[in-house]
TORSETOR-122359 format. One record per residue: residue in one letter; x, y, z of N, C-alpha, C in turn. Coordinates in steps of 0.05 Angstrom, whole numbers, plus 5000, padded with zeros to 4 digits. Example, Ala and Ser with C-alpha at 12.3 -4.5 7.8 and 13.67 -1.06 7.14 Angstrom:
BEGIN
<r res="a" n_u="5264" n_v="4886" n_w="5156" ca_u="5246" ca_v="4910" ca_w="5156" c_u="5264" c_v="4934" c_w="5156"/>
<r res="s" n_u="5257" n_v="4955" n_w="5142" ca_u="5273" ca_v="4979" ca_w="5143" c_u="5258" c_v="5001" c_w="5157"/>
//
This chain:
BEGIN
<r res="x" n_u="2027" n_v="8161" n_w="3018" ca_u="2015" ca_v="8177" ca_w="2998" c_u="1985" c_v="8173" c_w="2997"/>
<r res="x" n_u="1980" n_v="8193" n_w="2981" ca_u="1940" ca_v="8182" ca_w="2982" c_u="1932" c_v="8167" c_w="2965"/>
<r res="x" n_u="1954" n_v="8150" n_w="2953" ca_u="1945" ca_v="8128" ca_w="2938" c_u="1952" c_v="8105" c_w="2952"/>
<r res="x" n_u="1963" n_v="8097" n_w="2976" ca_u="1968" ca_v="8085" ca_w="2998" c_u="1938" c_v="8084" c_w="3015"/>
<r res="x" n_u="1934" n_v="8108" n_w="3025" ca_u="1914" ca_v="8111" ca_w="3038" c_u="1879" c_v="8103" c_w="3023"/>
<r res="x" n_u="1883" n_v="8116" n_w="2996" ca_u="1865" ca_v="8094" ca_w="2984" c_u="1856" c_v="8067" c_w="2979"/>
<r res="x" n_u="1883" n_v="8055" n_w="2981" ca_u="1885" ca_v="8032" ca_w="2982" c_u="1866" c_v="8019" c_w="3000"/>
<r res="x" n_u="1890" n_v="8030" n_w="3026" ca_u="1872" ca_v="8019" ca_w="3051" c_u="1844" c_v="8026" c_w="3060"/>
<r res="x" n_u="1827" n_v="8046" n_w="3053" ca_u="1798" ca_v="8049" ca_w="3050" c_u="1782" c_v="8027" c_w="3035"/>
<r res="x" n_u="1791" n_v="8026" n_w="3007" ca_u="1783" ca_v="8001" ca_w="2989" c_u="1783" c_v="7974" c_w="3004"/>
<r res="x" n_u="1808" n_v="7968" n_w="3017" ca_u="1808" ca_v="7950" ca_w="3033" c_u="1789" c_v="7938" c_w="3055"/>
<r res="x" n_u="1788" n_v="7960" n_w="3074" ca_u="1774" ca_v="7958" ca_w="3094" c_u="1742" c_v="7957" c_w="3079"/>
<r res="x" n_u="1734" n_v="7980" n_w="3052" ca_u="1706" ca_v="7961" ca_w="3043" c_u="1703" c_v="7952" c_w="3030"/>
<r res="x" n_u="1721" n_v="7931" n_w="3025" ca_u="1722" ca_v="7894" ca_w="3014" c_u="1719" c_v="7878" c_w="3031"/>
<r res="x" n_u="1729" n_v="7881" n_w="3046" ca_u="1718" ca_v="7866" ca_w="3071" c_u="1705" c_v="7877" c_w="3084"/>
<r res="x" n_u="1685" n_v="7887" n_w="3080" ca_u="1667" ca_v="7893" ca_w="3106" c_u="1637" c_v="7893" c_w="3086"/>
<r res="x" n_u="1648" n_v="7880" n_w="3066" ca_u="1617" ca_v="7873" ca_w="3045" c_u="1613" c_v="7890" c_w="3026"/>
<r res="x" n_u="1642" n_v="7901" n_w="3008" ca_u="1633" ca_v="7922" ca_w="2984" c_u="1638" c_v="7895" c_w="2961"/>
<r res="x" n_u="1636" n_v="7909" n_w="2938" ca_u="1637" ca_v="7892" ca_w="2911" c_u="1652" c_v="7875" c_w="2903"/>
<r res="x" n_u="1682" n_v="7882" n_w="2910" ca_u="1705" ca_v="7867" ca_w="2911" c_u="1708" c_v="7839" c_w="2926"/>
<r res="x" n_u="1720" n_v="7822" n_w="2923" ca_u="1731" ca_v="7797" ca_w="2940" c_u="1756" c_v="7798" c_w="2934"/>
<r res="x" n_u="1771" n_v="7780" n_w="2951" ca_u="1791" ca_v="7766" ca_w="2951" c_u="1787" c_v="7741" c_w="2946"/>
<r res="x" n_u="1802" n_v="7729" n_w="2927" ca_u="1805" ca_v="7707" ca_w="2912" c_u="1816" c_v="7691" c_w="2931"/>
<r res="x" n_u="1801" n_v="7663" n_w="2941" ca_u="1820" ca_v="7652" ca_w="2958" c_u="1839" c_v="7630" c_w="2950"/>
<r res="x" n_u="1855" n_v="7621" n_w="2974" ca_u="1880" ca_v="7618" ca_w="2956" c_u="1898" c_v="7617" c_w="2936"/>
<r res="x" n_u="1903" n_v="7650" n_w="2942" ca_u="1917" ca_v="7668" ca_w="2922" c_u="1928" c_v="7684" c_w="2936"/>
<r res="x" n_u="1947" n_v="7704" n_w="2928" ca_u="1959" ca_v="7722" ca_w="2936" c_u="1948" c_v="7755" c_w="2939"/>
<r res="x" n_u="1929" n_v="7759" n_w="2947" ca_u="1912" ca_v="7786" ca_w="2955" c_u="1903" c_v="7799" c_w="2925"/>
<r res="x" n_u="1903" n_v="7783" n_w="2899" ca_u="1883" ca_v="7801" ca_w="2881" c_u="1857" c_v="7803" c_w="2889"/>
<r res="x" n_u="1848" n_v="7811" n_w="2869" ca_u="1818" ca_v="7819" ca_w="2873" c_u="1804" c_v="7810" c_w="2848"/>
<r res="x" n_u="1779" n_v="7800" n_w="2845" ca_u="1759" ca_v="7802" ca_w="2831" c_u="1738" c_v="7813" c_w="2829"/>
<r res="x" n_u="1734" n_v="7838" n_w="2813" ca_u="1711" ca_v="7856" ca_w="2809" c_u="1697" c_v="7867" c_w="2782"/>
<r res="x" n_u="1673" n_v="7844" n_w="2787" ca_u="1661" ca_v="7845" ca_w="2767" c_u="1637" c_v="7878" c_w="2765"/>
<r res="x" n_u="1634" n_v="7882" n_w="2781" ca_u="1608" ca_v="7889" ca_w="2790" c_u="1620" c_v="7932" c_w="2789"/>
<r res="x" n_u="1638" n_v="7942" n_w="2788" ca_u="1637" ca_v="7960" ca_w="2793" c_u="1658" c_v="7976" c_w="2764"/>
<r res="x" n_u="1650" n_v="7991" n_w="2738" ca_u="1660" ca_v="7995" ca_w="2722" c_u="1686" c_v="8008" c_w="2729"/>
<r res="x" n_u="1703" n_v="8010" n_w="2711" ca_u="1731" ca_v="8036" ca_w="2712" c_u="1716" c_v="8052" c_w="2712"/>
<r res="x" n_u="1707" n_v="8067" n_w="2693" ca_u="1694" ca_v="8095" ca_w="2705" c_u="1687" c_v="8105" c_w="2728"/>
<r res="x" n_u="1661" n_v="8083" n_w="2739" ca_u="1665" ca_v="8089" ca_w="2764" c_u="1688" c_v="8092" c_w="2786"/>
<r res="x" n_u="1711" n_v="8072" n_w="2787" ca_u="1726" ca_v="8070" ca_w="2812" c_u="1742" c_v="8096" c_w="2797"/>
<r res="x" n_u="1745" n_v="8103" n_w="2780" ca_u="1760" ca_v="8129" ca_w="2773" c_u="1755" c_v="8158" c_w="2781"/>
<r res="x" n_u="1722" n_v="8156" n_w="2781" ca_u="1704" ca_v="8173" ca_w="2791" c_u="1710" c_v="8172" c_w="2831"/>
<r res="x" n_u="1704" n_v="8154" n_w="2830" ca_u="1697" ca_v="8155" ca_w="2861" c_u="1736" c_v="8154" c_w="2868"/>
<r res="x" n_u="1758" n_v="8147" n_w="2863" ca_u="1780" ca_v="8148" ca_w="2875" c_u="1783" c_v="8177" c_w="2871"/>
<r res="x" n_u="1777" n_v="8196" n_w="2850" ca_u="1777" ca_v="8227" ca_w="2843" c_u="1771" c_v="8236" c_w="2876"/>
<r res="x" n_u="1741" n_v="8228" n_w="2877" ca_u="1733" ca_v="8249" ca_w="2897" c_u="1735" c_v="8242" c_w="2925"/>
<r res="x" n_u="1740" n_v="8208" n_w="2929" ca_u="1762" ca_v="8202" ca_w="2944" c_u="1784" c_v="8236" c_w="2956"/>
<r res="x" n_u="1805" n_v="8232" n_w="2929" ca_u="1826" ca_v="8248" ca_w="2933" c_u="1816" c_v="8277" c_w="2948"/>
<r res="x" n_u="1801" n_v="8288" n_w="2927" ca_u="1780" ca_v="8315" ca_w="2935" c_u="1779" c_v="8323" c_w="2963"/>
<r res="x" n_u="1763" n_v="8290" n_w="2973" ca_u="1752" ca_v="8303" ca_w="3000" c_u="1775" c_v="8304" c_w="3014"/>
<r res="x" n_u="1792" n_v="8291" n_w="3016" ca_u="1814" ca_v="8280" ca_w="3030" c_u="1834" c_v="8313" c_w="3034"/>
<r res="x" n_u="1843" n_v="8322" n_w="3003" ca_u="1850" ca_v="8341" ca_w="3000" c_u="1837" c_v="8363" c_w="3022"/>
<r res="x" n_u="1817" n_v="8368" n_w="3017" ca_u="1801" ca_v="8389" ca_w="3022" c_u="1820" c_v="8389" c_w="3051"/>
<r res="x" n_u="1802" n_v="8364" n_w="3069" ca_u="1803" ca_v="8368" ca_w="3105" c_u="1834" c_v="8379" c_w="3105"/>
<r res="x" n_u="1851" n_v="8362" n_w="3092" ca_u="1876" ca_v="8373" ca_w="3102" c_u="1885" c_v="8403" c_w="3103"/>
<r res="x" n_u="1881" n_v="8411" n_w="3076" ca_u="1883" ca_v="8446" ca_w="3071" c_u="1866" c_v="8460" c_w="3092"/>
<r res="x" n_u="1850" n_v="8450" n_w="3101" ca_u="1828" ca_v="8476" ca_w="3106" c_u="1845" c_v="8481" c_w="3154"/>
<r res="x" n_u="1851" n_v="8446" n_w="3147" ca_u="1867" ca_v="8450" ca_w="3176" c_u="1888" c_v="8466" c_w="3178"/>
<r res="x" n_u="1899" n_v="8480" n_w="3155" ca_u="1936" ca_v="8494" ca_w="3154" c_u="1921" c_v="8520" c_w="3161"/>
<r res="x" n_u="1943" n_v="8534" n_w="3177" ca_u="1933" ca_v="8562" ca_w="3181" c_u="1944" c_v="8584" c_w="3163"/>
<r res="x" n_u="1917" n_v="8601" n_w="3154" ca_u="1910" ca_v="8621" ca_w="3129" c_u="1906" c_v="8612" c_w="3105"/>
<r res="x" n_u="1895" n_v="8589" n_w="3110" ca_u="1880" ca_v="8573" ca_w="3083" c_u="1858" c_v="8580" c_w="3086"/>
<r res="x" n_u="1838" n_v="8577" n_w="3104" ca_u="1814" ca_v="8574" ca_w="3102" c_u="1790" c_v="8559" c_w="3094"/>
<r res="x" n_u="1767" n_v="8566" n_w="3080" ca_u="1759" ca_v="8546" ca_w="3063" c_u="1766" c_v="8548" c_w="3039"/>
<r res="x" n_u="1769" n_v="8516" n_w="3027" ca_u="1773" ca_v="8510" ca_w="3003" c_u="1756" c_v="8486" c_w="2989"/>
<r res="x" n_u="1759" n_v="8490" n_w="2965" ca_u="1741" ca_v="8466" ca_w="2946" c_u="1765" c_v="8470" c_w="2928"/>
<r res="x" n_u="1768" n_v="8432" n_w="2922" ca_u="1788" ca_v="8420" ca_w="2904" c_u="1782" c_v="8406" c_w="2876"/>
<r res="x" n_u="1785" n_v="8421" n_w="2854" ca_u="1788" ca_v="8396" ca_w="2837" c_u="1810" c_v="8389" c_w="2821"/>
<r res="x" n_u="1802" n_v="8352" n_w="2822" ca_u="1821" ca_v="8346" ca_w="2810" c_u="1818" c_v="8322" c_w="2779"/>
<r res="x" n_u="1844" n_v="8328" n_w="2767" ca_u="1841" ca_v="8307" ca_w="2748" c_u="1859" c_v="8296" c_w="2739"/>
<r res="x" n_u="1841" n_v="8271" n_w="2723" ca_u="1860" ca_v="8243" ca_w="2722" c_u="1874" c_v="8242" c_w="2693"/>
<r res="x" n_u="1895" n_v="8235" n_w="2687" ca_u="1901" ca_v="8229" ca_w="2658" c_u="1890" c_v="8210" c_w="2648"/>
<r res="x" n_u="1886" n_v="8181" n_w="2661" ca_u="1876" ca_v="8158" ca_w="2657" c_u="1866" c_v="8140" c_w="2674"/>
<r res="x" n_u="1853" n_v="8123" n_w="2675" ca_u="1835" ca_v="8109" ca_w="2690" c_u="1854" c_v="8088" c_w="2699"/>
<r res="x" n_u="1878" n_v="8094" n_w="2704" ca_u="1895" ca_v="8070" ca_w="2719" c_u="1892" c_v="8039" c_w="2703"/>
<r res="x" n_u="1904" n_v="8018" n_w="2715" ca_u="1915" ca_v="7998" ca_w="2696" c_u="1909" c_v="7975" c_w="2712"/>
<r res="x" n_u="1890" n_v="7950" n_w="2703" ca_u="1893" ca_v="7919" ca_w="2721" c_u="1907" c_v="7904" c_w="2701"/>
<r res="x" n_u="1920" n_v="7888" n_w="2725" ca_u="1944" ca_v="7865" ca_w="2710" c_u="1931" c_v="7843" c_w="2720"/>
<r res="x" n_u="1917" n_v="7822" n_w="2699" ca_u="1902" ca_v="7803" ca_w="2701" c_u="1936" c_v="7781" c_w="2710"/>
<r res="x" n_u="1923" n_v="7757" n_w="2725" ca_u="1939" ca_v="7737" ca_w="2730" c_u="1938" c_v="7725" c_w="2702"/>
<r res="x" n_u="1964" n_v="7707" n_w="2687" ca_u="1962" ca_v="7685" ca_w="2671" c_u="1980" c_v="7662" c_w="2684"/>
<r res="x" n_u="1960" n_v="7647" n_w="2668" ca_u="1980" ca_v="7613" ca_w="2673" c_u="2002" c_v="7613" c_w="2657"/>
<r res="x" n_u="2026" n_v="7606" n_w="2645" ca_u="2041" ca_v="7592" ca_w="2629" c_u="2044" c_v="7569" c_w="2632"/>
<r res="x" n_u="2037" n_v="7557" n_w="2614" ca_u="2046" ca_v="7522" ca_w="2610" c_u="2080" c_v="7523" c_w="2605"/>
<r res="x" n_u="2094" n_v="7515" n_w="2621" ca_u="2117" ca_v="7495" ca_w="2618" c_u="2127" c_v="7474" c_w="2626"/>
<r res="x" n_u="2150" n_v="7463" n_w="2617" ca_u="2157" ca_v="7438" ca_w="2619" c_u="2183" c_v="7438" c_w="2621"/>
<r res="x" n_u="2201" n_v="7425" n_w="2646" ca_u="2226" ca_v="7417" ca_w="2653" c_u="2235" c_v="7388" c_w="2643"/>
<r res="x" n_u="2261" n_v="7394" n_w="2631" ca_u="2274" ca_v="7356" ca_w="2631" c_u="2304" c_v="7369" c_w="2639"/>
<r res="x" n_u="2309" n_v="7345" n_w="2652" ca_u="2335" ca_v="7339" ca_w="2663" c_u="2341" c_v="7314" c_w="2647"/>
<r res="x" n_u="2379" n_v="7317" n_w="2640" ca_u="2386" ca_v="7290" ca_w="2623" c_u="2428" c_v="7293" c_w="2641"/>
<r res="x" n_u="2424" n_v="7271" n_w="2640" ca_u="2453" ca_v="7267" ca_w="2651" c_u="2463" c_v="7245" c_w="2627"/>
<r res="x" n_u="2491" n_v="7254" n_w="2630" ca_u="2510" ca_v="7239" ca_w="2603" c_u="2526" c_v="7222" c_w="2608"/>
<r res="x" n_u="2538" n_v="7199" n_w="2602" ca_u="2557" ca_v="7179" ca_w="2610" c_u="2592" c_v="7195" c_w="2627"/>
<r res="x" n_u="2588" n_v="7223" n_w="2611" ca_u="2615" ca_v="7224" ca_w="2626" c_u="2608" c_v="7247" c_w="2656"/>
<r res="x" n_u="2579" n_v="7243" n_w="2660" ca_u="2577" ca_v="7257" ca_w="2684" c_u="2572" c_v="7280" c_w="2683"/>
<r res="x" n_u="2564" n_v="7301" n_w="2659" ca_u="2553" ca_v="7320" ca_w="2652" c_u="2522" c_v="7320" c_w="2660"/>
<r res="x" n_u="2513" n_v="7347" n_w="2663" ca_u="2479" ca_v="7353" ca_w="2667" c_u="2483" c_v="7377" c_w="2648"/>
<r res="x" n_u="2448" n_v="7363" n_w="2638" ca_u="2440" ca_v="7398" ca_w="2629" c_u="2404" c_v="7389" c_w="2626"/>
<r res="x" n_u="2400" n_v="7409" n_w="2635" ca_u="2372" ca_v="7419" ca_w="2638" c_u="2369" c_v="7440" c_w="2621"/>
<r res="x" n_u="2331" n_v="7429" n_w="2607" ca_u="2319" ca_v="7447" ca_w="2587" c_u="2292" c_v="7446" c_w="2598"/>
<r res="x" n_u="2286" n_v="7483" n_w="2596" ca_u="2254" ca_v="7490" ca_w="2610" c_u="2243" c_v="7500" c_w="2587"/>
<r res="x" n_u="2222" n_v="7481" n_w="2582" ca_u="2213" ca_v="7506" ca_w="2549" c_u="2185" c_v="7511" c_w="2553"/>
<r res="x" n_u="2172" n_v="7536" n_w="2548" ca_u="2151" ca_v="7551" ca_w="2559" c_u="2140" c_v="7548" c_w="2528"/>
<r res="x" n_u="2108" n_v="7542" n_w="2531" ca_u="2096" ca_v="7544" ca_w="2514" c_u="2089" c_v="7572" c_w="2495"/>
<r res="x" n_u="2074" n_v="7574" n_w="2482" ca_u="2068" ca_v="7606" ca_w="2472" c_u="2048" c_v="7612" c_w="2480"/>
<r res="x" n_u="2027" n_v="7597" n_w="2498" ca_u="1999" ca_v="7612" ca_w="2498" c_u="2003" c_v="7610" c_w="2532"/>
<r res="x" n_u="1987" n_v="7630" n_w="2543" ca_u="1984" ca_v="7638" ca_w="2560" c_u="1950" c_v="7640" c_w="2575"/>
<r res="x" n_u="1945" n_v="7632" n_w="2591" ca_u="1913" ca_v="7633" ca_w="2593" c_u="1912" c_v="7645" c_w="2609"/>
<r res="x" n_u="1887" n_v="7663" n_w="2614" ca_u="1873" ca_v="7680" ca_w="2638" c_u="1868" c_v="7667" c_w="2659"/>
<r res="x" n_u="1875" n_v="7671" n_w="2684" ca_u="1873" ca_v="7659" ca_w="2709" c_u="1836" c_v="7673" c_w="2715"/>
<r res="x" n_u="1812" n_v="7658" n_w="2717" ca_u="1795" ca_v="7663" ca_w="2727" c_u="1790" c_v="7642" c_w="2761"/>
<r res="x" n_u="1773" n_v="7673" n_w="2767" ca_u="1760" ca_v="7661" ca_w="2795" c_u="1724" c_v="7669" c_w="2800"/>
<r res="x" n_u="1708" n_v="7650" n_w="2814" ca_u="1686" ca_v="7645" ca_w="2812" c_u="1672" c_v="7656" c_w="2836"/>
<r res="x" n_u="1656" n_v="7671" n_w="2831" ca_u="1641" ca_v="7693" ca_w="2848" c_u="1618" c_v="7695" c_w="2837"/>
<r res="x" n_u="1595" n_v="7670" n_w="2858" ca_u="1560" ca_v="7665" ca_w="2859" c_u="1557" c_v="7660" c_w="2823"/>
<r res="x" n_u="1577" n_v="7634" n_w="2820" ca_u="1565" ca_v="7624" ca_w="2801" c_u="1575" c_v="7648" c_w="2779"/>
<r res="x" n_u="1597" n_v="7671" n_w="2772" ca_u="1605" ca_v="7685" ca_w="2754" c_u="1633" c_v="7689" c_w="2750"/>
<r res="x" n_u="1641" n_v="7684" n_w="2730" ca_u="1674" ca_v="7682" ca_w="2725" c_u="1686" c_v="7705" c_w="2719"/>
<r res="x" n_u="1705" n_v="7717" n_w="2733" ca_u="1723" ca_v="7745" ca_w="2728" c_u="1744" c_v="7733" c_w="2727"/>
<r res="x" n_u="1757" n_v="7757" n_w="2715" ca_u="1788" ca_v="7747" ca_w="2713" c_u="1802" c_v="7759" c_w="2744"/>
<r res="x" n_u="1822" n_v="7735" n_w="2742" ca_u="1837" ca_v="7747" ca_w="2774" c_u="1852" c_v="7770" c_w="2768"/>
<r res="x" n_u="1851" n_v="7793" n_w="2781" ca_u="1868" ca_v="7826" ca_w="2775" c_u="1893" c_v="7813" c_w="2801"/>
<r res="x" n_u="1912" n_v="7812" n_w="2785" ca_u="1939" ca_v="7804" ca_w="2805" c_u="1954" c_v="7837" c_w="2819"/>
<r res="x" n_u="1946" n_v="7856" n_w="2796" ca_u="1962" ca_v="7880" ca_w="2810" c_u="1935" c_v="7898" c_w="2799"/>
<r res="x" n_u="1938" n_v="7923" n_w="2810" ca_u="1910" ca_v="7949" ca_w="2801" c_u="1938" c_v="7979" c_w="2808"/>
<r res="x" n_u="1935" n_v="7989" n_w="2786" ca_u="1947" ca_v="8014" ca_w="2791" c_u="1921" c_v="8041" c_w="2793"/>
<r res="x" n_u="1923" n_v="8060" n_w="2804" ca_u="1904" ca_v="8074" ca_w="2799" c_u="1916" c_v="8096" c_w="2787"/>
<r res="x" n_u="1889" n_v="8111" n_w="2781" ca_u="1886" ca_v="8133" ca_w="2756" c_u="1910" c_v="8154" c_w="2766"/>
<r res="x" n_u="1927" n_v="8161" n_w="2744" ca_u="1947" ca_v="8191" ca_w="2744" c_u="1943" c_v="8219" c_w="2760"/>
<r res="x" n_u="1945" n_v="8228" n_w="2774" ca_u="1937" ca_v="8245" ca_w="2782" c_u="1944" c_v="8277" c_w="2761"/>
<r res="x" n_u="1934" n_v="8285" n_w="2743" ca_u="1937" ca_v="8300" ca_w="2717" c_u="1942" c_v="8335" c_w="2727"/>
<r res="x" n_u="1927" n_v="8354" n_w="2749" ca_u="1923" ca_v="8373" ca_w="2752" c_u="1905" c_v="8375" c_w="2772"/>
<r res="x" n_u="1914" n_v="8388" n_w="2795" ca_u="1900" ca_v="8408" ca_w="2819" c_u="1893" c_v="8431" c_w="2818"/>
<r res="x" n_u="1866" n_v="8441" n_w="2824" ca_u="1862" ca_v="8470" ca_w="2817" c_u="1843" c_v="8473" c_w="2856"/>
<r res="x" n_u="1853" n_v="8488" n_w="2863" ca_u="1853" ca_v="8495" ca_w="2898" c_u="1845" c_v="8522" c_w="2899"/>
<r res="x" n_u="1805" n_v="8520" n_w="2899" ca_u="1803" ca_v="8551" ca_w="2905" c_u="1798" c_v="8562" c_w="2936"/>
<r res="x" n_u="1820" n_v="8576" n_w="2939" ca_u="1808" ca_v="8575" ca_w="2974" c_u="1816" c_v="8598" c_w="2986"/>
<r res="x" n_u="1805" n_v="8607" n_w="3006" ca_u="1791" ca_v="8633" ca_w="3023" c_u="1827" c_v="8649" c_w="3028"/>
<r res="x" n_u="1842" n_v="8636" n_w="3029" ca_u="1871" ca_v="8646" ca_w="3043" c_u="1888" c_v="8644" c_w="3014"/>
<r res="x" n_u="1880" n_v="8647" n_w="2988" ca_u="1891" ca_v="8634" ca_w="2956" c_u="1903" c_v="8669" c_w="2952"/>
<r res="x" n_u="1893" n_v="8689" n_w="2961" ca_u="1901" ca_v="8723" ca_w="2961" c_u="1939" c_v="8720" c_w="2979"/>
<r res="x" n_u="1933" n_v="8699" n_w="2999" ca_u="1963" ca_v="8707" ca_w="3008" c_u="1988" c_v="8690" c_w="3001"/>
<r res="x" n_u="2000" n_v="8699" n_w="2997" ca_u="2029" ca_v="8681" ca_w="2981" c_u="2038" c_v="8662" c_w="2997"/>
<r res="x" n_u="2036" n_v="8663" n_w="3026" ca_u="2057" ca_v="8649" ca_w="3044" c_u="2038" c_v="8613" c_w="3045"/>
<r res="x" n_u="2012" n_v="8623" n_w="3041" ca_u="1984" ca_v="8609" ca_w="3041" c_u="1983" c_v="8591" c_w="3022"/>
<r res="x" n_u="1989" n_v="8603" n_w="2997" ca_u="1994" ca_v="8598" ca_w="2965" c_u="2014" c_v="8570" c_w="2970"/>
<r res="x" n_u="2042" n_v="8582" n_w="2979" ca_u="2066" ca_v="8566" ca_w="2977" c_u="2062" c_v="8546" c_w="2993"/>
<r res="x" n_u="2047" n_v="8541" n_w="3009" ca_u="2036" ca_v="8523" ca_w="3027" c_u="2024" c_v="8498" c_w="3013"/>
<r res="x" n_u="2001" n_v="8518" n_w="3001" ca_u="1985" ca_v="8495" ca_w="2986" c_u="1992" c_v="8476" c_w="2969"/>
<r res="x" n_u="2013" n_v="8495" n_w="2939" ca_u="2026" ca_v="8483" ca_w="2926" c_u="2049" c_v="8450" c_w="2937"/>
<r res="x" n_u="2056" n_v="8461" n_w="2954" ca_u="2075" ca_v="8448" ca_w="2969" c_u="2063" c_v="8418" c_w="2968"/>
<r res="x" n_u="2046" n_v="8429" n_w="2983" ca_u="2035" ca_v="8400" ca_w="3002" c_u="2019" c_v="8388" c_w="2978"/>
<r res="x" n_u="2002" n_v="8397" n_w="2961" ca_u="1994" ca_v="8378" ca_w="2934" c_u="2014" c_v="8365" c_w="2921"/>
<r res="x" n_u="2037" n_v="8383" n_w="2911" ca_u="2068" ca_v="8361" ca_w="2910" c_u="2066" c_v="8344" c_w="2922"/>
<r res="x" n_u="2068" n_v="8347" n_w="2953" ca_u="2082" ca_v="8322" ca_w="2965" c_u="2065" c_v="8297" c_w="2964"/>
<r res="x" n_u="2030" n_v="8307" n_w="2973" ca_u="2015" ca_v="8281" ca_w="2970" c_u="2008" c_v="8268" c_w="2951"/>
<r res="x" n_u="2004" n_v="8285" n_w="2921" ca_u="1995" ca_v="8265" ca_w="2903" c_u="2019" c_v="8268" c_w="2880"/>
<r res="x" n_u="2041" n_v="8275" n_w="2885" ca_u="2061" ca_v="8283" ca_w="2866" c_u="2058" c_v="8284" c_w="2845"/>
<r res="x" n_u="2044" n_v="8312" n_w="2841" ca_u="2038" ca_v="8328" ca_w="2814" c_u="2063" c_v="8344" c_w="2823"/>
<r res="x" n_u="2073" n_v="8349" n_w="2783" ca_u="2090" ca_v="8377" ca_w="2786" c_u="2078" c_v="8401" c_w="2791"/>
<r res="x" n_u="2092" n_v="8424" n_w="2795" ca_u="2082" ca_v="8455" ca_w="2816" c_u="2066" c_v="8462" c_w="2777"/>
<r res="x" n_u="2079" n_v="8450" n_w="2763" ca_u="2060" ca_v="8473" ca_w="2737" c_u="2039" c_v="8462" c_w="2743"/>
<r res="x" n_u="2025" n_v="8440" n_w="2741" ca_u="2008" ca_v="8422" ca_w="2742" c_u="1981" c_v="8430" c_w="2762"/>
<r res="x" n_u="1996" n_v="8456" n_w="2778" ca_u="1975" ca_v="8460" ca_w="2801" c_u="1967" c_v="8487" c_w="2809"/>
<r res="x" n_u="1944" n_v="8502" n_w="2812" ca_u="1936" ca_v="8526" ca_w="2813" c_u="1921" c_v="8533" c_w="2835"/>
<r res="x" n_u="1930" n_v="8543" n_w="2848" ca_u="1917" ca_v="8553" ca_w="2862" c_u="1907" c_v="8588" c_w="2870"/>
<r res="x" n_u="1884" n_v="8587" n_w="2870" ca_u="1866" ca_v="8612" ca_w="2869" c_u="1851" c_v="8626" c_w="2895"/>
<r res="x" n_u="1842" n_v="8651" n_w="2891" ca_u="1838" ca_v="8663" ca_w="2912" c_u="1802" c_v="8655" c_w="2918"/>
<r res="x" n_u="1791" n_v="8655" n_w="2933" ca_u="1761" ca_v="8638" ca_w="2927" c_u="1752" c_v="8678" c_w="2938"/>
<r res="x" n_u="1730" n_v="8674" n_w="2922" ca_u="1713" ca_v="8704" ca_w="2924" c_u="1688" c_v="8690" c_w="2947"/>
<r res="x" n_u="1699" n_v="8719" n_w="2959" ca_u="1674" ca_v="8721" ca_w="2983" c_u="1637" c_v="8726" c_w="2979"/>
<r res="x" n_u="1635" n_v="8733" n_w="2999" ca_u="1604" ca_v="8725" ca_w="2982" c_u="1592" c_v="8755" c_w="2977"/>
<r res="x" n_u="1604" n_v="8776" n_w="2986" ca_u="1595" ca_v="8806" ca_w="2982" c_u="1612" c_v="8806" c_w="2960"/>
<r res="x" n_u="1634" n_v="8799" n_w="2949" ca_u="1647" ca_v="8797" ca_w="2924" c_u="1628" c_v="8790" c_w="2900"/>
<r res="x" n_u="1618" n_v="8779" n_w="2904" ca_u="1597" ca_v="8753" ca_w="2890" c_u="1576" c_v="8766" c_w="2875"/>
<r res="x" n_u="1562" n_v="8785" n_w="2900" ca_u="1538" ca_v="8792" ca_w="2896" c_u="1541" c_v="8821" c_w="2886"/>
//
């Protein structure tokens, strides 16, 4: 999906020297102090956009198109916590066991340290909803073109078909 494929973009620039790190020894979160939600909401949008665009404009009797799209919400980070607990084992004269694990009530924020600055460790990152597609493009007049488009916005960012519109884009003697 193209939230797969986002993924792996983000990836490749975290390591290759974007804002993000990997926390080491840990399990692949991330710590990112440096780049707001808004932003990565912004930029995974047009992410999608461009992404969108190349594909449609490759189907034949699409043509050109310009995509927008929108988010319901700015997606969700799941900070790591510690829990404090504590195991006892007790064995009884007639050869019985029983074990008791009792978990404290507080929970602390797992931070990690990046040039001397403390973030919290993000254990999981969901990204933003994909809310509504609107696809205006040169081939949006023919139906077979239409059912195409719809289609394939379903399948990649699985929006429902109400959710998505697509239009006929006016030529430029139309225009003028």
């Amino acid at each position: 999906t193209a939230e797969k494929a986002y993924n792996t973009a983000q990836g490749e620039k975290e390591t290759s020297g974007g804002s993000g790190r990997t926390a080491s020894g840990d399990s692949g979160g991330t710590a990112s102090g440096s780049q707001t939600s808004e932003e990565g909401e912004q930029e995974y949008v047009q992410y999608l956009e461009k992404k969108l665009e190349n594909i449609l404009m490759q189907m034949d009797g699409v043509g050109r198109v310009d995509v927008m799209i929108t988010v319901s919400d700015g997606g969700e980070q799941i900070v790591d916590k510690k829990t404090t607990s504590s195991s006892t084992g007790e064995r009884d004269s007639g050869g019985g066991e029983r074990s008791v694990t009792e978990q404290a009530g507080e929970d602390s924020t797992v931070y990690v340290e990046i040039a001397d600055e403390k973030y919290p460790y993000v254990q999981k990152e969901t990204l933003p909803t994909v809310a509504g597609v609107v696809v205006v493009a040169e081939g949006g007049g023919n139906p077979a073109a239409v059912s195409e488009i719809s289609e394939s916005v379903q399948a990649l960012l699985k929006v429902e078909p109400h959710r998505i519109r697509v239009v006929k884009m006016c030529s430029r003697e139309e225009s003028e």
